[in-house]
C-alpha positions as CSV (number, residue, x, y, z in Angstrom):
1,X,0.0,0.0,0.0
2,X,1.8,3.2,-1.1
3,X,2.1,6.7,0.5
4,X,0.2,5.4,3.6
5,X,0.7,8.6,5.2
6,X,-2.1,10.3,3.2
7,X,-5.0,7.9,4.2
8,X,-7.6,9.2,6.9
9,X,-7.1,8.4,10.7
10,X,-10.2,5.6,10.2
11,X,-8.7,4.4,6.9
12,X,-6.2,3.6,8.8
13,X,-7.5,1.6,11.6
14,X,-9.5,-0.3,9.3
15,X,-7.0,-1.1,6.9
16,X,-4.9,-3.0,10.1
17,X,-8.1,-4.4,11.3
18,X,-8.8,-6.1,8.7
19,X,-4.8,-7.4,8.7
20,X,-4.7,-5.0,5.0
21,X,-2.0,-3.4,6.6
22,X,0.4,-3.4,9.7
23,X,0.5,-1.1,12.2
24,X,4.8,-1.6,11.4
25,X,4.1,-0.1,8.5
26,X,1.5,2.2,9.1
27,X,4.6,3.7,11.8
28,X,7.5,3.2,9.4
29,X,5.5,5.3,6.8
30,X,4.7,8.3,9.7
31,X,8.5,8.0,10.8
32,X,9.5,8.4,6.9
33,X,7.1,10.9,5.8
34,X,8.5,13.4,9.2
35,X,12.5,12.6,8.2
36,X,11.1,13.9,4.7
37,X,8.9,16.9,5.4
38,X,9.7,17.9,9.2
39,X,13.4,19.6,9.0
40,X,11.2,22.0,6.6
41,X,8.6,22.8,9.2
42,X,10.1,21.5,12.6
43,X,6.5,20.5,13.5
44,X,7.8,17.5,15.7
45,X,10.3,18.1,18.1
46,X,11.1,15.4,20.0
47,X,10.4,11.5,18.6
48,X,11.8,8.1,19.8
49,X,11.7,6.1,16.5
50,X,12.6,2.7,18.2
51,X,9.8,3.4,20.6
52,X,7.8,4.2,17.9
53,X,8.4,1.2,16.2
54,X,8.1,-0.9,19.4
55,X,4.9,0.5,20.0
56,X,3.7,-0.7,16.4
57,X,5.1,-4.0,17.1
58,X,3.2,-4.6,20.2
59,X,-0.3,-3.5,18.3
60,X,0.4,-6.2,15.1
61,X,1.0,-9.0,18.3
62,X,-2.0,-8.5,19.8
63,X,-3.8,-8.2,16.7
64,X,-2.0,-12.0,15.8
65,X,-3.2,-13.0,19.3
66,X,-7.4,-12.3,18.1
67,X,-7.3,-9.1,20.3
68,X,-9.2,-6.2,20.4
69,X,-6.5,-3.4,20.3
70,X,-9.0,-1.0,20.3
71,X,-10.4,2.0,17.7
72,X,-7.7,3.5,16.9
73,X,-5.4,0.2,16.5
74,X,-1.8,0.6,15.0
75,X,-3.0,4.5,14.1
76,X,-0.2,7.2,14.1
77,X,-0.6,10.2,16.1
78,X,0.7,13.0,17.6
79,X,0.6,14.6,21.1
80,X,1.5,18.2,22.4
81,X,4.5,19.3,24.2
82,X,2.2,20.6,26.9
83,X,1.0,17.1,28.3
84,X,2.5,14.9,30.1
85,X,3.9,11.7,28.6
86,X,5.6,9.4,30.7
87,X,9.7,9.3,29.9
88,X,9.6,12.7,28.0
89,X,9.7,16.2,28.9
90,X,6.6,17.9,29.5
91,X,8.3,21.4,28.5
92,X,5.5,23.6,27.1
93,X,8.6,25.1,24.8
94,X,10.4,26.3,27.8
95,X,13.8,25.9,28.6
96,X,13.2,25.9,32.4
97,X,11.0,23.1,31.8
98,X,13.4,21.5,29.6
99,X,14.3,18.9,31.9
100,X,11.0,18.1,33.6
101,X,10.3,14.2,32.5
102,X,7.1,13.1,33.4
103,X,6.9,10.3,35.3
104,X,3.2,8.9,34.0
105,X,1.2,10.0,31.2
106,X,-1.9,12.8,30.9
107,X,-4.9,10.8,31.0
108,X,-5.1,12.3,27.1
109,X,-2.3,10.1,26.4
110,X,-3.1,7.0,28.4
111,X,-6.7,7.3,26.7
112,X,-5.0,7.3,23.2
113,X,-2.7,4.6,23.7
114,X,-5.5,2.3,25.1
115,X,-7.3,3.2,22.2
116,X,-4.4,1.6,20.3
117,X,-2.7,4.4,19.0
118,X,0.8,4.8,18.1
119,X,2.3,8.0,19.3
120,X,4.4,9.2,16.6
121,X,6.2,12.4,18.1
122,X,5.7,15.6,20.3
123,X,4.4,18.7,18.5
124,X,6.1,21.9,18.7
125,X,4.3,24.7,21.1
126,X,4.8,28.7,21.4
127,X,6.3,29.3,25.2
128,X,3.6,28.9,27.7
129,X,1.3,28.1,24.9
130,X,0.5,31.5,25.2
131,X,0.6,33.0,21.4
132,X,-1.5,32.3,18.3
133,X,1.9,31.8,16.5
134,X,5.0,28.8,17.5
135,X,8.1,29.5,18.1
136,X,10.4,29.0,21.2
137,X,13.9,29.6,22.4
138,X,14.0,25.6,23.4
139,X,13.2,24.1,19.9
140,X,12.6,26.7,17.3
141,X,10.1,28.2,15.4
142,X,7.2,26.2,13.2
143,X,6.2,27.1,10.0
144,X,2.6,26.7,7.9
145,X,3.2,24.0,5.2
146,X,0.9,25.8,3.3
147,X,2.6,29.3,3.3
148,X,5.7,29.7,5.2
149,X,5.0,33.6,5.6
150,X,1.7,32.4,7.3
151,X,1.3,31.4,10.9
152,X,0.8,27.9,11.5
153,X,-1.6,29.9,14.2
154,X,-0.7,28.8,17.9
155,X,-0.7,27.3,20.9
156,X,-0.7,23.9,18.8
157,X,1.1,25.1,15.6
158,X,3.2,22.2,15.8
159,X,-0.1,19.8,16.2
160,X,-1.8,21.4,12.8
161,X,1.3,21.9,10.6
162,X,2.1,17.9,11.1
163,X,-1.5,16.7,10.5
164,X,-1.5,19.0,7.3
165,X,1.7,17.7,5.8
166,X,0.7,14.0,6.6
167,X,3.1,13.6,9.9
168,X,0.6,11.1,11.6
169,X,-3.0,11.0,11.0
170,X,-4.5,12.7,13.9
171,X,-2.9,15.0,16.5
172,X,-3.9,16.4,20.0
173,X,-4.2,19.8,20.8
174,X,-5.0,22.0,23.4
175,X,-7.4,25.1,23.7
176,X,-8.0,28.0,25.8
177,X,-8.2,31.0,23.6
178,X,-8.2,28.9,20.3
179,X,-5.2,27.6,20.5
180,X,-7.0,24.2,18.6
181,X,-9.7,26.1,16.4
182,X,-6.8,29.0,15.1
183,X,-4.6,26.5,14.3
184,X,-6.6,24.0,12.1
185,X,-7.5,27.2,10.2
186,X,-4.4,28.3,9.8
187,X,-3.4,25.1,8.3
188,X,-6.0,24.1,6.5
189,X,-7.0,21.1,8.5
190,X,-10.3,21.1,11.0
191,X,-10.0,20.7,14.7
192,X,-12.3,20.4,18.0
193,X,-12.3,22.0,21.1
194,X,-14.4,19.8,23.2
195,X,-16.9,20.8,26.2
196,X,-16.2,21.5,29.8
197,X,-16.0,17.8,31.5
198,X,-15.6,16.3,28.1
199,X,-11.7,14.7,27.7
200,X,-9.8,14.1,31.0
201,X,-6.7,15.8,31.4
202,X,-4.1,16.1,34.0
203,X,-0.6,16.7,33.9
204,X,0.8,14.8,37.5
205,X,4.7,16.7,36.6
206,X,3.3,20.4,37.1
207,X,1.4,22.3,40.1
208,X,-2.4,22.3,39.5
209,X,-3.9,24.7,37.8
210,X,-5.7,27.8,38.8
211,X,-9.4,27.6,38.4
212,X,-9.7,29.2,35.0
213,X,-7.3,26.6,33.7
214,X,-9.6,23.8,34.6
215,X,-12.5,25.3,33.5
216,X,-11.4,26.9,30.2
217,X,-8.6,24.7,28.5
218,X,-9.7,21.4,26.9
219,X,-7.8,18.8,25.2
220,X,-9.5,17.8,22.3
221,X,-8.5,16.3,18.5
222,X,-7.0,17.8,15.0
223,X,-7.3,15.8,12.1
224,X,-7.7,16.0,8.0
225,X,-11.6,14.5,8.3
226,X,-14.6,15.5,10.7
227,X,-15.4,11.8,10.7
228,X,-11.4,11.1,11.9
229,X,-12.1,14.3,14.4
230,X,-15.3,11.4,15.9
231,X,-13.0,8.7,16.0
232,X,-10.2,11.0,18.0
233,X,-12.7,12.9,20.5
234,X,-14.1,9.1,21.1
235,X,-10.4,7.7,22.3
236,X,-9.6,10.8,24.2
237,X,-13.1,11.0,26.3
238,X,-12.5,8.0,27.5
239,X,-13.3,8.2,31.5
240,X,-10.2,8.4,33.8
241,X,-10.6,9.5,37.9
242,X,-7.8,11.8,37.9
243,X,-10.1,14.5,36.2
244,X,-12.7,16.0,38.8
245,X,-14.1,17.6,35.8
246,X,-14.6,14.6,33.7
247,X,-18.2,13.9,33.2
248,X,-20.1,10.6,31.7
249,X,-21.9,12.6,28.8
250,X,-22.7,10.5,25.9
251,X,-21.1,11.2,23.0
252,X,-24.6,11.3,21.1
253,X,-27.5,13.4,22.4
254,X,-30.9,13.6,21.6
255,X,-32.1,14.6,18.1
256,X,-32.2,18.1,17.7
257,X,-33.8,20.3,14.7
258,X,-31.2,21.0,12.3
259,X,-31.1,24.5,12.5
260,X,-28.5,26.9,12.6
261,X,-28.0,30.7,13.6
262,X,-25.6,32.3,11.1
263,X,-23.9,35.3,12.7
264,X,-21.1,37.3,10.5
265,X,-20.1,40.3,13.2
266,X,-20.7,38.9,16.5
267,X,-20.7,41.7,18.5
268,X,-19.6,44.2,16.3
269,X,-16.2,42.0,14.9
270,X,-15.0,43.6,12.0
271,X,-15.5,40.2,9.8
272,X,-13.1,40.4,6.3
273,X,-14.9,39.9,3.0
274,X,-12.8,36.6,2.7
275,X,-14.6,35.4,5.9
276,X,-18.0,36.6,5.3
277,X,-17.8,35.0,1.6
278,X,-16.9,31.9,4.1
279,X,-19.3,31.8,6.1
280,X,-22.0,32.7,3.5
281,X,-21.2,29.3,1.6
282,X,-20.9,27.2,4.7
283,X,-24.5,28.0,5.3
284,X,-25.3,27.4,1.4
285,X,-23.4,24.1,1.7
286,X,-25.6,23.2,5.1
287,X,-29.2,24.3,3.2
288,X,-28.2,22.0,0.8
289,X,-27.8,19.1,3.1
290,X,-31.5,19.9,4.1
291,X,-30.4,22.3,7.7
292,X,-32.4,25.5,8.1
293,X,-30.3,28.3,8.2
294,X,-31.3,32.1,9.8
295,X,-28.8,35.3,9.7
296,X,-29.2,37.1,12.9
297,X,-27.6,39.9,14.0
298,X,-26.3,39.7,17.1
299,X,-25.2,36.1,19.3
300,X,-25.3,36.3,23.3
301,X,-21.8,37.9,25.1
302,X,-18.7,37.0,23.6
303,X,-16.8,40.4,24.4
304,X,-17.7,40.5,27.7
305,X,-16.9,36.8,27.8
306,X,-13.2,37.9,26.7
307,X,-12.9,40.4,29.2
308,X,-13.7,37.4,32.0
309,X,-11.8,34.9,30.1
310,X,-8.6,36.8,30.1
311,X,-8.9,37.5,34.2
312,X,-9.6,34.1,34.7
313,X,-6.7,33.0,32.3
314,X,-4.0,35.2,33.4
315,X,-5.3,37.2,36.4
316,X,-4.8,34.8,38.9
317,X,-1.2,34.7,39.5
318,X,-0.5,37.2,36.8
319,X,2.7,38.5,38.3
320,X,4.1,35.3,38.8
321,X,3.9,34.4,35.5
322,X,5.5,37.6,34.1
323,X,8.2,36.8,36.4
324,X,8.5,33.1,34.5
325,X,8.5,34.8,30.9
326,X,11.1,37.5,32.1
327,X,13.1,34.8,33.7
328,X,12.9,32.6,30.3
329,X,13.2,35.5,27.8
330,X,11.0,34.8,25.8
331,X,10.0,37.7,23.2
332,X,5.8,36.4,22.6
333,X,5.4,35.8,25.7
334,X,6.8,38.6,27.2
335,X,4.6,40.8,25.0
336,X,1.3,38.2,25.1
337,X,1.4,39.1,28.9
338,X,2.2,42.6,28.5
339,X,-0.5,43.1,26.1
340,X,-2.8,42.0,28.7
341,X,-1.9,44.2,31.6
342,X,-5.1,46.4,31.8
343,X,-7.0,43.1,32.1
344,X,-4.9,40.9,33.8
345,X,-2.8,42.9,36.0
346,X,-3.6,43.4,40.0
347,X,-6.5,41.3,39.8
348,X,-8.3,40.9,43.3
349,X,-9.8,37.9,45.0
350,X,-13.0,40.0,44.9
351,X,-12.5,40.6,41.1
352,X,-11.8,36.7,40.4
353,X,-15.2,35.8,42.6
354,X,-17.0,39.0,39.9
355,X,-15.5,36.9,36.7
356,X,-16.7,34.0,38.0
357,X,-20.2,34.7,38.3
358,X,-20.3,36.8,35.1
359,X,-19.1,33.2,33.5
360,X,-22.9,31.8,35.1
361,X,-24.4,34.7,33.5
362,X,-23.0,34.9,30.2
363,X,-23.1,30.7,29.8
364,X,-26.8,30.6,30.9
365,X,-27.7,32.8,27.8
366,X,-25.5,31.1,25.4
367,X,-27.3,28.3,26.7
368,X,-30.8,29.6,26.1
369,X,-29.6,30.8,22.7
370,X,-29.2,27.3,22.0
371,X,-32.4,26.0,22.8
372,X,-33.5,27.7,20.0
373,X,-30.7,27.6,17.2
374,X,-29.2,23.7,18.4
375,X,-25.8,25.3,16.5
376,X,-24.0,28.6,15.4
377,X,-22.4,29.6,12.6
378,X,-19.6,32.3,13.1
379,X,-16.7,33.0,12.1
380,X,-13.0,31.7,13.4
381,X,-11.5,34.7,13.1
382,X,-12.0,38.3,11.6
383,X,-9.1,37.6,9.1
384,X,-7.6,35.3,7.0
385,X,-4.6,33.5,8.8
386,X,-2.0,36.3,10.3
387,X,1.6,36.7,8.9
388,X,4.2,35.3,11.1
389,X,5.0,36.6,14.1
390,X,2.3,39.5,13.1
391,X,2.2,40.1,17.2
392,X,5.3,41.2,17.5
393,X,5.5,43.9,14.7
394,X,4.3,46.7,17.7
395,X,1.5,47.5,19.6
396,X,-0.5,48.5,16.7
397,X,0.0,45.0,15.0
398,X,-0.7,42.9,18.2
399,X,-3.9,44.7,19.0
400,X,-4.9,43.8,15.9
401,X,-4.0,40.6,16.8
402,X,-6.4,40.7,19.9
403,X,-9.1,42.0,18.2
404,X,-9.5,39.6,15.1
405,X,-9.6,36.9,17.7
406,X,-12.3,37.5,19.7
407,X,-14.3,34.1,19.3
408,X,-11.0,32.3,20.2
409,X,-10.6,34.1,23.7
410,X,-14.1,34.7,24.2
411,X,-16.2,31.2,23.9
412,X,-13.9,29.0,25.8
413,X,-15.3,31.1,29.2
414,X,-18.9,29.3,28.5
415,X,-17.4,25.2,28.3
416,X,-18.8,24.9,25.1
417,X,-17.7,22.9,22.4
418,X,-16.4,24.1,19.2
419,X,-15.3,23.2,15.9
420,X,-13.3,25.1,13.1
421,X,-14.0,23.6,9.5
422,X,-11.7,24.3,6.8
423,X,-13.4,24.9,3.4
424,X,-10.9,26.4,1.1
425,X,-8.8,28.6,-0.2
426,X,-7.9,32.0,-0.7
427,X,-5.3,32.2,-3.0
428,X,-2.5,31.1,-0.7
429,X,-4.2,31.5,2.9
430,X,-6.9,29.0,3.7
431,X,-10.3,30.1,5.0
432,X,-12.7,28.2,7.2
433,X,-15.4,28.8,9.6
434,X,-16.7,27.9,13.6
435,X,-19.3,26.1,14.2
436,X,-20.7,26.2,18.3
437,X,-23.5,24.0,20.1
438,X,-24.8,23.1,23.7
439,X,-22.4,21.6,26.1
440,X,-21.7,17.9,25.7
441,X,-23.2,18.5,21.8
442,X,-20.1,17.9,20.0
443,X,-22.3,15.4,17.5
444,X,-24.3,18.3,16.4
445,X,-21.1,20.3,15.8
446,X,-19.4,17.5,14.1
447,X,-22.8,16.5,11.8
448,X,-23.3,19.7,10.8
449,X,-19.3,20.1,10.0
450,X,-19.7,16.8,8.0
451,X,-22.4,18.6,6.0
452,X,-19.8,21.3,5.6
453,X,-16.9,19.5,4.4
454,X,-18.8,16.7,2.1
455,X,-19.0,20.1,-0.5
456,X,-15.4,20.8,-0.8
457,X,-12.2,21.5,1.5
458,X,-8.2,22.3,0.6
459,X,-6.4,19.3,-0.4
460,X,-4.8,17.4,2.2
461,X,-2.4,16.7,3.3
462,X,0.0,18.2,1.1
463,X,3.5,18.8,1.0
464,X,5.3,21.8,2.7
465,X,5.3,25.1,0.2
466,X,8.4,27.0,0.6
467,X,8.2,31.1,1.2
């Protein structure tokens, strides 16, 4: 079977279920096609071949054996450098973490492998997963294999850019501010950032998090197909105790009317042509598969949600980690924080307790909202896919940064999930669109991105373009 690389995540699995294909050589492929195409994007950045191939091994034995290696048996994928995985450094793309081995594995990662995945390699991450754009002092920066003048977008740059130019057939990303729905549509590729409660995550090597990390960043699944984006969020939801969050929520609700709010300025965003164009033929595309589809004007909070999101994200303990980015050096994360100040800075317990139950507030109407439209269409962001390392060009440039992204800051505060659909081109950039509904209703999100995606989408994966 040639060029194995470019099959789907399910392909895949089926292909070595049904003994078509090895997971050996399902691994040897991923391993060949990143020696090919990673030294021009430096997507993965830190592999164990052996242990790769070990790994494989271990999946074709079992299979030999009549065993059930699970879902995602002998599939190559990808985890982030912000999770820990037992034996490797959980360093976030900081050199003061550089050395911090993790001793067991993030539920995320445990989920996976009983799934029967094979983990490939680590992606590449911006310091602190802070920035919309990847690059570190510890491992270098990652470029689009698309455009290499185009972001790859951030925190899980490293996550889309592989996935996109074949390096493993699904990867795991991680989301607080759209650090899995930025990327994806940066790339080209689709990704989902599940509910609250959804995927168990953990990582035993670091402190626990402040409240607004447990309650705003998700773990959730990048891949080249919506269906492969099912098979991924089904292997990572997996239940595991060390989550306190976790909840049992079926991965299928109830049937629900298949209609959809289409909203092209939430709350004033100053939506590009490009993305409006978007948007309008997503919800053509979703007509056409029989959904209803209304324009309204207006969505419930997702400024005001911003506002909260950012004091819950870096108020609590802001100092502190101004101090860490000084003490690593690190230019984006240095001027992610300091862009943030007026927000973040000198935050009281009071203030925390005031974001907190604005997060009730704005989540119940959200909530409501949906009740009546089961999903909403809106856009990713206000602009095609930033240059690179736009945010650092001055304080003009990052603020319009901050402003094109306010559906990635602003939704996470509610726990809802959320998927980014790529559905084409722009010339060079690609272009795609969000889709939002109820908690725990990531099948509504995912069948209505089906419905999306069955009309068209950029090819993938594709080899890395030069600049």
């Amino acid at each position: 079977m040639s060029e194995i690389w470019r099959l789907s995540a399910s392909q895949v699995a089926a292909s070595i279920r049904q003994r078509k294909l090895s997971a050996t050589e399902a691994a040897q492929a991923a391993l060949a096609r990143l020696d090919a195409v990673n030294p021009q994007l430096n997507a993965v950045v830190d592999w164990r071949p052996d242990e790769v191939l070990q790994r494989a091994g271990a999946i074709d034995a079992a299979l030999a054996r009549g065993e059930d290696p699970g879902p995602l048996a002998g599939v190559p994928v990808t985890v982030k450098i912000n999770i820990d995985q037992a034996g490797f450094a959980t360093s976030n793309g900081l050199n003061l973490q550089k050395d911090l081995i993790a001793a067991t594995s993030s539920p995320v990662v445990d989920n996976l492998l009983k799934a029967g995945a094979v983990i490939v390699g680590r992606t590449n991450t911006p310091a602190f997963s802070y920035r919309w754009f990847t690059g570190n002092q510890l491992h270098g920066t990652t470029l689009n294999p698309r455009d290499a003048t185009l972001t790859p977008g951030g925190s899980s740059g490293g996550a889309a850019s592989s996935v996109a130019a074949g390096i493993g057939h699904l990867a795991h990303g991680t989301d607080i501010a759209g650090s899995i729905r930025y990327p994806a549509y940066a790339c080209g590729v689709h990704g989902l950032r599940p509910s609250l409660g959804r995927v168990a995550a953990w990582n035993a090597a670091l402190p626990e998090r402040s409240i607004g990390g447990q309650v705003m960043a998700m773990s959730g699944p990048i891949a080249r197909t919506v269906h492969d984006l099912r098979l991924g969020l089904a292997a990572m939801a997996a239940p595991d105790a060390r989550d306190p969050w976790w909840c049992p929520a079926p991965l299928v609700g109830p049937d629900a009317p298949r209609t959809v709010a289409l909203c092209l300025r939430p709350d004033g965003l100053d939506t590009q042509p490009e993305i409006v164009s978007a948007l309008r033929d997503a919800a053509d595309r979703l007509r056409d598969a029989g959904w209803t589809v209304d324009e309204v004007d207006a969505l419930p909070p997702i400024r005001d949600a911003l506002d909260s999101q950012v004091v819950l994200w870096m108020g609590d303990g802001y100092e502190a980690m101004v101090r860490a980015a000084e003490r690593e050096g690190d230019r984006g994360a240095i001027t992610a924080l300091a862009g943030q100040a007026g927000l973040a800075q000198g935050i009281t317990a009071a203030q925390l307790s005031a974001a907190l139950v604005k997060r009730a507030t704005i989540t119940r109407l959200w909530q409501m909202f949906l009740e009546r439209y089961p999903v909403v269409l809106l856009p990713v962001c206000a602009e095609l896919p930033f240059a690179a390392d736009l945010d650092l060009q001055g304080p003009v440039a990052y603020a319009r940064v901050w402003q094109a992204q306010l559906t990635m800051i602003g939704l996470p505060l509610t726990g809802l999930p959320a998927l980014t659909v790529s559905t084409g081109m722009v010339g060079k950039s690609p272009v795609g669109v969000q889709l939002v509904a109820g908690r725990f209703r990531e099948d509504l999100c995912l069948a209505a991105g089906e419905a999306i995606e069955a009309r068209g989408v950029p090819p993938m994966p594709i080899d890395p373009v030069a600049a």
